[in-house]
N, C-alpha and C positions, 0 to 999 in steps of 0.2 A: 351541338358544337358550333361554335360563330366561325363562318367564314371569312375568309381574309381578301375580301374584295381587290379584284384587279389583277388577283396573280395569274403569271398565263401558263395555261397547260400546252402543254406538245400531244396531242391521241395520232401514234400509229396503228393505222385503220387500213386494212387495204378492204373489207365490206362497204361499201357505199352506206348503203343504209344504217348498218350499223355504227357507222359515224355519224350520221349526221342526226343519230338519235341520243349517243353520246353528246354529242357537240349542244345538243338541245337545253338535255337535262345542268351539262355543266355551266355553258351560256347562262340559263336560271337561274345558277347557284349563285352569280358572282363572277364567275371565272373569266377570262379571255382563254378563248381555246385558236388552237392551230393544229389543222389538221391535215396527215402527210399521210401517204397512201404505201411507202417500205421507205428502208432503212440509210439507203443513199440520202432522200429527198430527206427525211428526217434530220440527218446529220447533216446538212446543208443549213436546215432553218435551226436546229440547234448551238453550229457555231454563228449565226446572222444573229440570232435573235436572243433575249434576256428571259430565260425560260423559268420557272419556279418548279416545273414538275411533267417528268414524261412518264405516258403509259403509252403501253404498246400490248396488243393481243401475243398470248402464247403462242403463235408460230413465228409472229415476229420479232417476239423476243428475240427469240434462239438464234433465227438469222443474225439481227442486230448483235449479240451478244458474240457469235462467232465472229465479225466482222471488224467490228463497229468498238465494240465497250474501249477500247484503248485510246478511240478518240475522244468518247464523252470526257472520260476523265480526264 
């Protein structure tokens, strides 16, 4: 599947390492990654920034999602 060079990801990461292994692989792929450690900071560079696509780990989903999902949208 071709990648669509340039788009920037959002990774909510609060693991250290495991972002910046994420960030690694996506970085390779093509992607601009930005990486935010919960769900405040997230939503901070979410409204600053022209984002094409956020992941976020299953615990902070839920946070974000309790939170948060009302202002994404």
């Amino acid at each position: 599947m071709p990648v669509d060079k340039g788009k920037t990801i959002l990774l909510v990461e609060d693991d250290r390492q495991l972002g910046r292994a994420l960030t690694e692989v996506l970085a390779a792929a093509g992607f601009v990654v930005l990486v935010e450690k919960n769900g405040e900071a997230a939503l901070r560079t979410f409204e600053s920034t022209d984002v094409d696509l956020l992941i976020t780990d299953e615990e902070l989903a839920s946070l974000v999602a309790q939170k948060d999902t009302h202002a994404l949208r």
